[in-house]
ROTI-734863 format. One record per residue: residue number from 1; z, x, y of N, C-alpha, C, O in turn. Coordinates in steps of 0.02 Angstrom, whole numbers. Example, Ala and Ser with C-alpha at 12.3 -4.5 7.8 and 13.67 -1.06 7.14 Angstrom:
// residues 2
<logu><i>1</i><n_w>390</n_w><n_u>660</n_u><n_v>-284</n_v><ca_w>390</ca_w><ca_u>615</ca_u><ca_v>-225</ca_v><c_w>390</c_w><c_u>660</c_u><c_v>-165</c_v><o_w>423</o_w><o_u>712</o_u><o_v>-166</o_v></logu>
<logu><i>2</i><n_w>354</n_w><n_u>642</n_u><n_v>-112</n_v><ca_w>357</ca_w><ca_u>684</ca_u><ca_v>-53</ca_v><c_w>394</c_w><c_u>645</c_u><c_v>2</c_v><o_w>402</o_w><o_u>670</o_u><o_v>57</o_v></logu>
This chain:
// residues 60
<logu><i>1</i><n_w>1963</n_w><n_u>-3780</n_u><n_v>892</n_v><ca_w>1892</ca_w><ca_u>-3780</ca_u><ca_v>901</ca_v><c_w>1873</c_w><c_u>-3798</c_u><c_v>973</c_v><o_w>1827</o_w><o_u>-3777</o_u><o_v>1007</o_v></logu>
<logu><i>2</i><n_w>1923</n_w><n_u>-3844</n_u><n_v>988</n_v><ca_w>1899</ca_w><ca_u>-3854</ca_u><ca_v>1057</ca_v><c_w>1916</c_w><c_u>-3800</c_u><c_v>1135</c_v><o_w>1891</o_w><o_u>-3794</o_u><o_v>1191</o_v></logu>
<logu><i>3</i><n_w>1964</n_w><n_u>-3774</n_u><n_v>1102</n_v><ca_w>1990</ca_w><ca_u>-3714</ca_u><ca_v>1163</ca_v><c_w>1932</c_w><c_u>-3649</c_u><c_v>1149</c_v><o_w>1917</o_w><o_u>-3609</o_u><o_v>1193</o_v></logu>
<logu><i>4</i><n_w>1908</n_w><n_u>-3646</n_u><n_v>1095</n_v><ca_w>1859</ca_w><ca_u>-3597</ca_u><ca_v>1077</ca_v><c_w>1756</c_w><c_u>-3612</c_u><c_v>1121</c_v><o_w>1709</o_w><o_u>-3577</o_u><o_v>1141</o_v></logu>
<logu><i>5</i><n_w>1777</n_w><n_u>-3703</n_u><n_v>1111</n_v><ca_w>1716</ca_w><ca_u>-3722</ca_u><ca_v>1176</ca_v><c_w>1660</c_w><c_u>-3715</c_u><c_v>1091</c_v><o_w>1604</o_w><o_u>-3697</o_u><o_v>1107</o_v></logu>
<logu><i>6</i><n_w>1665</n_w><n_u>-3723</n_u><n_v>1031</n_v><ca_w>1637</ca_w><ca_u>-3766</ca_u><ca_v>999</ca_v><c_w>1636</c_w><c_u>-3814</c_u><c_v>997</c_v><o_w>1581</o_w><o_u>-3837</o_u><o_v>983</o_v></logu>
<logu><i>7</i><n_w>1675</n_w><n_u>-3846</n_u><n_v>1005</n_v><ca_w>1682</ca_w><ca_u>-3927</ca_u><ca_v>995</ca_v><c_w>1697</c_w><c_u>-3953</c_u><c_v>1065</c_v><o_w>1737</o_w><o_u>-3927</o_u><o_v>1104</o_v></logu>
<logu><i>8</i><n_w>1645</n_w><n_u>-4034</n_u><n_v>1081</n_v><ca_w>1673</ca_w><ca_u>-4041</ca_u><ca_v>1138</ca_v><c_w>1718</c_w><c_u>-4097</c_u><c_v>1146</c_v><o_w>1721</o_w><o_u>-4133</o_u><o_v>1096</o_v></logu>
<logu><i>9</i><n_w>1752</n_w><n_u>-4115</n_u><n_v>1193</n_v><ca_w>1793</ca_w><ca_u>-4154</ca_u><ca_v>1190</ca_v><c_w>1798</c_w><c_u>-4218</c_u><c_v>1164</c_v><o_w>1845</o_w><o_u>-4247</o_u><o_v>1137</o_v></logu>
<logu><i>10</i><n_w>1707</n_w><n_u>-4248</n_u><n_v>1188</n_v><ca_w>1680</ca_w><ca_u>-4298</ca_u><ca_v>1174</ca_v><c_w>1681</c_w><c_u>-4305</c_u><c_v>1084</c_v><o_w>1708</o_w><o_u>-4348</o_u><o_v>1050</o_v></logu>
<logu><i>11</i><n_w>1647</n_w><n_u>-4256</n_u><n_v>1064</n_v><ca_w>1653</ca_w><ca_u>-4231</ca_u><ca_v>965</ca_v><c_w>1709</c_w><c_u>-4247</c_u><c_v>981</c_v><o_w>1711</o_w><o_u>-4297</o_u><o_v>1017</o_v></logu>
<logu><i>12</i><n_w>1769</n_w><n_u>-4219</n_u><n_v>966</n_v><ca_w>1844</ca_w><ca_u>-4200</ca_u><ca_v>967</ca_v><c_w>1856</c_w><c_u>-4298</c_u><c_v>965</c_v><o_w>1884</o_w><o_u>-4324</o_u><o_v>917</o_v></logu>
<logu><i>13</i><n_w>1833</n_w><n_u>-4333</n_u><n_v>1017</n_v><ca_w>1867</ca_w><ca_u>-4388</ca_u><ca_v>1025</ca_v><c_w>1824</c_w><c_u>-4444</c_u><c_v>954</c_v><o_w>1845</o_w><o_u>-4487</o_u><o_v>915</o_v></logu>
<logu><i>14</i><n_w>1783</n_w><n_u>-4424</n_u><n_v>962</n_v><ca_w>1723</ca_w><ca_u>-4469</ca_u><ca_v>898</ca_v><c_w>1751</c_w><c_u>-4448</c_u><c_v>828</c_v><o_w>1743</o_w><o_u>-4481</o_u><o_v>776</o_v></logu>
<logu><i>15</i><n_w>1785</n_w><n_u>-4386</n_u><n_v>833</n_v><ca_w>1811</ca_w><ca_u>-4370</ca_u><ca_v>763</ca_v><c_w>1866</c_w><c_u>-4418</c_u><c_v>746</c_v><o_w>1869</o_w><o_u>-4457</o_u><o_v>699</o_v></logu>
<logu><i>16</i><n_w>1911</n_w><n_u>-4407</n_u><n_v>799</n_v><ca_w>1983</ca_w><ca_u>-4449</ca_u><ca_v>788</ca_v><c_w>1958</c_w><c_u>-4529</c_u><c_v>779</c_v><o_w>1980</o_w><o_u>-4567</o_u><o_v>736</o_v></logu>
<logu><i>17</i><n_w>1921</n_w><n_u>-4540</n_u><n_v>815</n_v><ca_w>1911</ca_w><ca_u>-4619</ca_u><ca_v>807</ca_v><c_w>1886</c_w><c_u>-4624</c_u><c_v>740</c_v><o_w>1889</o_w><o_u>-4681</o_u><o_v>715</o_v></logu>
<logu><i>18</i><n_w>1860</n_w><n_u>-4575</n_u><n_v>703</n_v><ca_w>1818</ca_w><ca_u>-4569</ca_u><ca_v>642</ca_v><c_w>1881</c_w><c_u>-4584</c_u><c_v>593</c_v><o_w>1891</o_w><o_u>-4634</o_u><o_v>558</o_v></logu>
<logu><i>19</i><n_w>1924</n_w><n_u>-4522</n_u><n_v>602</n_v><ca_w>1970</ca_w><ca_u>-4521</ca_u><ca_v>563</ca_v><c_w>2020</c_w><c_u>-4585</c_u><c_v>570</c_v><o_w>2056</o_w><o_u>-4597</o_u><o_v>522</o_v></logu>
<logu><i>20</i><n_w>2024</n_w><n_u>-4624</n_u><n_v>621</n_v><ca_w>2079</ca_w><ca_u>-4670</ca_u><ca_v>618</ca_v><c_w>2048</c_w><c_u>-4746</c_u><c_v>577</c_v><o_w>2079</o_w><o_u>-4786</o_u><o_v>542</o_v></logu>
<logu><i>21</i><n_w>1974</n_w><n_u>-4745</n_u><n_v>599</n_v><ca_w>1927</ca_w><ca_u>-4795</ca_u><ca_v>560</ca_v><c_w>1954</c_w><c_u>-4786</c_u><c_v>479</c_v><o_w>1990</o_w><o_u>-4827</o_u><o_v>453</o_v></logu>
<logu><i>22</i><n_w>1933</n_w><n_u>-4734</n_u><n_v>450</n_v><ca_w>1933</ca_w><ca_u>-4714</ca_u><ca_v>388</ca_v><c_w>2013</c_w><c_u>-4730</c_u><c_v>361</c_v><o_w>2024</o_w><o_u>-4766</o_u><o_v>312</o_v></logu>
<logu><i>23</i><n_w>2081</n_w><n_u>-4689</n_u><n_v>413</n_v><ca_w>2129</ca_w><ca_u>-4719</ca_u><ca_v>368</ca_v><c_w>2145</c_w><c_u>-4784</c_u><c_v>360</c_v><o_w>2182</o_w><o_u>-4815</o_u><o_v>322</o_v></logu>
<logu><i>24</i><n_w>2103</n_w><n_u>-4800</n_u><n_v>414</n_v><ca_w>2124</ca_w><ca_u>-4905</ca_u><ca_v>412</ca_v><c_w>2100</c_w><c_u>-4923</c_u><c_v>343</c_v><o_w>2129</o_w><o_u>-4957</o_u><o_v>301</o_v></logu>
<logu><i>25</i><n_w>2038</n_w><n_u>-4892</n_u><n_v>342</n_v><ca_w>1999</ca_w><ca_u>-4935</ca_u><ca_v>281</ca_v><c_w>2036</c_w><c_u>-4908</c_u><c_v>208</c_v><o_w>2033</o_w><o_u>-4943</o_u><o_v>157</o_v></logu>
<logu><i>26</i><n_w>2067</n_w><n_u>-4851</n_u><n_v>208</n_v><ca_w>2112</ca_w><ca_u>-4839</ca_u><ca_v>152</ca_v><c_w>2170</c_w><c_u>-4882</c_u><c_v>131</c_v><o_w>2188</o_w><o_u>-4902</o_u><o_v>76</o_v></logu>
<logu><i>27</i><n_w>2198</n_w><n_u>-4889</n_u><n_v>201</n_v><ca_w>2263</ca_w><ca_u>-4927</ca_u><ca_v>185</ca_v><c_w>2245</c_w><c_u>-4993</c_u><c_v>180</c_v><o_w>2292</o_w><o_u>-5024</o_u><o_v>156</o_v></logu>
<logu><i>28</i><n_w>2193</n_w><n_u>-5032</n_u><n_v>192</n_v><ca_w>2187</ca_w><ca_u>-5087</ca_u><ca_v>166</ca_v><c_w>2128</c_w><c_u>-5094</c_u><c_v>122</c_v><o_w>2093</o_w><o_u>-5144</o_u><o_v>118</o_v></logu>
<logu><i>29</i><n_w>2121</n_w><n_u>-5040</n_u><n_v>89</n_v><ca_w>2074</ca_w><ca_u>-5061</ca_u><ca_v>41</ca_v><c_w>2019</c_w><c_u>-5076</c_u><c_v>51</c_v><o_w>1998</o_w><o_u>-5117</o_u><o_v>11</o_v></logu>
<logu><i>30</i><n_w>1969</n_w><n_u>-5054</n_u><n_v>105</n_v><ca_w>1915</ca_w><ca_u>-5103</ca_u><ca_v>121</ca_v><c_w>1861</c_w><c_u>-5035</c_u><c_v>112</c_v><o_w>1878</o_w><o_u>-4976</o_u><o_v>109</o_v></logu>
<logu><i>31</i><n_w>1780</n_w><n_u>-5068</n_u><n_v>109</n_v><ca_w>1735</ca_w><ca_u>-5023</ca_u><ca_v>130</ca_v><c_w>1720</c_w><c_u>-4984</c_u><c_v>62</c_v><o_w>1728</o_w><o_u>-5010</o_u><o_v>7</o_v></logu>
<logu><i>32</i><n_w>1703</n_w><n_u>-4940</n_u><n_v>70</n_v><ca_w>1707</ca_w><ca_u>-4890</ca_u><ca_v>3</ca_v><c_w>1752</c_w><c_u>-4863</c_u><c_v>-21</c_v><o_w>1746</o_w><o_u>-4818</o_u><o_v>-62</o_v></logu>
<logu><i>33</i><n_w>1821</n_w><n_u>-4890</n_u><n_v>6</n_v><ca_w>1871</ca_w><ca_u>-4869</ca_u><ca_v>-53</ca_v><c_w>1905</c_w><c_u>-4940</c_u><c_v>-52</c_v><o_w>1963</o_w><o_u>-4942</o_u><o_v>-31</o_v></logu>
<logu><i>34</i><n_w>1873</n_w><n_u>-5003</n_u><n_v>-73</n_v><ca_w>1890</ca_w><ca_u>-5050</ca_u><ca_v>-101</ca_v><c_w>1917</c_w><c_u>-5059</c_u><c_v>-189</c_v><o_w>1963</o_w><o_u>-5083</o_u><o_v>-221</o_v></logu>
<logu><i>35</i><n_w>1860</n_w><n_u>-5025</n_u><n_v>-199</n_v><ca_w>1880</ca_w><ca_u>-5011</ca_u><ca_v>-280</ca_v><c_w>1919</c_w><c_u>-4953</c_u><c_v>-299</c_v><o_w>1899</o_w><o_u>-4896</o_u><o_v>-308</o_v></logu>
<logu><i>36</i><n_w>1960</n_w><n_u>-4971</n_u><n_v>-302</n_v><ca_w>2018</ca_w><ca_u>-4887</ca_u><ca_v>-314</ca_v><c_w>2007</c_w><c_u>-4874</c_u><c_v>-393</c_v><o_w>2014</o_w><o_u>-4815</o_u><o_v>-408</o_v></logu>
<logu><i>37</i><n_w>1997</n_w><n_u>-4904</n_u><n_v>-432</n_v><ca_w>1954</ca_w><ca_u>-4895</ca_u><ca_v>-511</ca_v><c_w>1927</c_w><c_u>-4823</c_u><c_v>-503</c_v><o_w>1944</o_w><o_u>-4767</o_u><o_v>-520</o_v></logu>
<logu><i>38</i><n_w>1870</n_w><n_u>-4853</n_u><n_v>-465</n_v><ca_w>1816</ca_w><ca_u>-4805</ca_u><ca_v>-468</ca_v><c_w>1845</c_w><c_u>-4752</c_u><c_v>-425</c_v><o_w>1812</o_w><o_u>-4703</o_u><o_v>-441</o_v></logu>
<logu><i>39</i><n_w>1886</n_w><n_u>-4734</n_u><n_v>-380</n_v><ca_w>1895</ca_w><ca_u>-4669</ca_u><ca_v>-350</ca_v><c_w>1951</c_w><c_u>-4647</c_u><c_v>-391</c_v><o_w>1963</o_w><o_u>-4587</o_u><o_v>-384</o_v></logu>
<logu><i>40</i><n_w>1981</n_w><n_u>-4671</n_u><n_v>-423</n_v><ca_w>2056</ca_w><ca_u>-4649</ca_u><ca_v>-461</ca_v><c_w>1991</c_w><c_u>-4587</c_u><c_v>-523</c_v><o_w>2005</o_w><o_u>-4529</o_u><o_v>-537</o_v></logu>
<logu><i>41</i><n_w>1925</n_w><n_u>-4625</n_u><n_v>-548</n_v><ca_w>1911</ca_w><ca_u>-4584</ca_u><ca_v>-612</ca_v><c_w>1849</c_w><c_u>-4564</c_u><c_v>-587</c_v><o_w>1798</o_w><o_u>-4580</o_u><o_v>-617</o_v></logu>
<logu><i>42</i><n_w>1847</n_w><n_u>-4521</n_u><n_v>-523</n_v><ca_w>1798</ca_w><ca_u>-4494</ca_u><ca_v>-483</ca_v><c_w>1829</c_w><c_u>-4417</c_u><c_v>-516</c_v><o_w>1887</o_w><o_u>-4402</o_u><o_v>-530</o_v></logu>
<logu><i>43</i><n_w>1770</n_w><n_u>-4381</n_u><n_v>-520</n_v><ca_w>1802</ca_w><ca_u>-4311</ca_u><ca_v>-550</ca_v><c_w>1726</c_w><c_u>-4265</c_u><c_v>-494</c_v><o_w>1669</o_w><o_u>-4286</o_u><o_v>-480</o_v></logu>
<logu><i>44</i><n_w>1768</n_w><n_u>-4190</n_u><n_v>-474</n_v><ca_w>1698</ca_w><ca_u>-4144</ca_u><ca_v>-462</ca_v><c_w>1658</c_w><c_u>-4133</c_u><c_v>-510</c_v><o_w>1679</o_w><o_u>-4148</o_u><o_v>-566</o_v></logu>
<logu><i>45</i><n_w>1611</n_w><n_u>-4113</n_u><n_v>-506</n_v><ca_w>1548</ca_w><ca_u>-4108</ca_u><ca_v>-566</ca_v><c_w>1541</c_w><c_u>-4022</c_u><c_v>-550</c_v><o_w>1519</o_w><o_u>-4001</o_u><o_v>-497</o_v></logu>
<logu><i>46</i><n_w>1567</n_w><n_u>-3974</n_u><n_v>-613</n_v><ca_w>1563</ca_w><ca_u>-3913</ca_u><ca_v>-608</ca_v><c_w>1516</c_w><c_u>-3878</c_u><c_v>-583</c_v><o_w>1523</o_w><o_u>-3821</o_u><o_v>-560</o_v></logu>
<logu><i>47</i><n_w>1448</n_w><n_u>-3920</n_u><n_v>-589</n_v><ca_w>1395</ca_w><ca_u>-3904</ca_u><ca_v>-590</ca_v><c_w>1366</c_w><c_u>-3885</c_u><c_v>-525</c_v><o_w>1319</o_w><o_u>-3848</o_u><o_v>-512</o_v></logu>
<logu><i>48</i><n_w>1411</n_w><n_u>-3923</n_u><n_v>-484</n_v><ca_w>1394</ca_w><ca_u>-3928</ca_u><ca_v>-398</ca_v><c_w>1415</c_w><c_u>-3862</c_u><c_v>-360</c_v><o_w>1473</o_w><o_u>-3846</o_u><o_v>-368</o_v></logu>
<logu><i>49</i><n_w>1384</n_w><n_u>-3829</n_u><n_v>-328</n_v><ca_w>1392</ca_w><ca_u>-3792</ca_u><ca_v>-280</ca_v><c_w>1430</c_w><c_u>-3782</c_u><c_v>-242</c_v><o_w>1418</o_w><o_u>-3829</o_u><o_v>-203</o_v></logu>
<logu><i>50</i><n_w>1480</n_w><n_u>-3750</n_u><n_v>-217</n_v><ca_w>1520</ca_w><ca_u>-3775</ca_u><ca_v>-184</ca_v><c_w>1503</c_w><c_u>-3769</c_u><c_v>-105</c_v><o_w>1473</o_w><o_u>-3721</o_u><o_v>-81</o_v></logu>
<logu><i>51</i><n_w>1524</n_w><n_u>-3818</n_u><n_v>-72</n_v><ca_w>1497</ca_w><ca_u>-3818</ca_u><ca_v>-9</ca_v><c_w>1520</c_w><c_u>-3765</c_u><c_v>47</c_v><o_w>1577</o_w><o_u>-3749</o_u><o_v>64</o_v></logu>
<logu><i>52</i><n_w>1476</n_w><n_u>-3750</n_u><n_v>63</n_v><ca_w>1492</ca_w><ca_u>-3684</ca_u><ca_v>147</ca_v><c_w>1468</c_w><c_u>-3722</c_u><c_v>227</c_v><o_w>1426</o_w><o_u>-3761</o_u><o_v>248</o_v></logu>
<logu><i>53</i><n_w>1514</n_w><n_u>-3688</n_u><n_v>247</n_v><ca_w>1516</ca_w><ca_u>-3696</ca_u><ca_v>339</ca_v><c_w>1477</c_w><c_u>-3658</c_u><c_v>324</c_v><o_w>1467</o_w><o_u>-3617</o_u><o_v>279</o_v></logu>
<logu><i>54</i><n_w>1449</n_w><n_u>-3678</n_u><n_v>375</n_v><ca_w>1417</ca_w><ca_u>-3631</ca_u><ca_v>435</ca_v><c_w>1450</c_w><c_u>-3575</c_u><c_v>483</c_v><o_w>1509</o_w><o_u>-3583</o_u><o_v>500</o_v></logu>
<logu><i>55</i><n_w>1424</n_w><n_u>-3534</n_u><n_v>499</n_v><ca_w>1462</ca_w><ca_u>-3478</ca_u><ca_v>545</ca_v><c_w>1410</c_w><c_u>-3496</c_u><c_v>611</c_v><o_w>1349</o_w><o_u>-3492</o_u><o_v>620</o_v></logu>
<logu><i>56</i><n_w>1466</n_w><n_u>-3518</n_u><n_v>652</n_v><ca_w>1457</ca_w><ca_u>-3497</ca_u><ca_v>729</ca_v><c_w>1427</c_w><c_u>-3450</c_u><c_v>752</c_v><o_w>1449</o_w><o_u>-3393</o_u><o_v>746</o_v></logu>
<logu><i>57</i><n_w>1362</n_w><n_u>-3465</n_u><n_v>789</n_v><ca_w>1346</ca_w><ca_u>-3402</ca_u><ca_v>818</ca_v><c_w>1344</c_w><c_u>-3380</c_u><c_v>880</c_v><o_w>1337</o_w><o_u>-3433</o_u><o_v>911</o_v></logu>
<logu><i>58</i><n_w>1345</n_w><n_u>-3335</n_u><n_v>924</n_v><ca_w>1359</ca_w><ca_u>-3330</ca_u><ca_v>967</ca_v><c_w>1381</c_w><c_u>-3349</c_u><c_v>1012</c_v><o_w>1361</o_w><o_u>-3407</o_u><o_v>1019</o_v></logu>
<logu><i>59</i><n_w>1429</n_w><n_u>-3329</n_u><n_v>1069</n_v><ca_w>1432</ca_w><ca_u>-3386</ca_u><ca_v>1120</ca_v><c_w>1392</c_w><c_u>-3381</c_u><c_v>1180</c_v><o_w>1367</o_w><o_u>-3328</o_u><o_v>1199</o_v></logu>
<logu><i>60</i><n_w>1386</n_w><n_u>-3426</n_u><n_v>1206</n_v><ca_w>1313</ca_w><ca_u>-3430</ca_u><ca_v>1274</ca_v><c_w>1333</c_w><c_u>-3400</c_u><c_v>1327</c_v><o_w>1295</o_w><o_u>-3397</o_u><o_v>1375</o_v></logu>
């Protein structure tokens, strides 16, 4: 995404920090996945839509 000049580096870097936040809080249990109960008997709800990207549009 980023060699394509959607995404900029700055995104690109806020993601990773996103993503490394999030596996911390997995591996120790903290935050909203403290209760592993409740995510172990988390199920999709058929009912839901399933979600779509967006398409890119043009480039500038």
């Amino acid at each position: 995404m980023r060699r394509l000049g959607i995404v900029t580096d700055a995104q690109h870097q806020a993601v990773d920090a996103a993503r490394a936040q999030v596996l911390a809080m997995l591996e120790e249990r903290q935050g909203r996945f403290a209760d592993a109960v409740a995510w172990t008997a988390w199920r999709w709800n058929p009912a839901w839509l399933p979600l779509r990207l967006s398409q890119p549009g043009p480039a500038c």
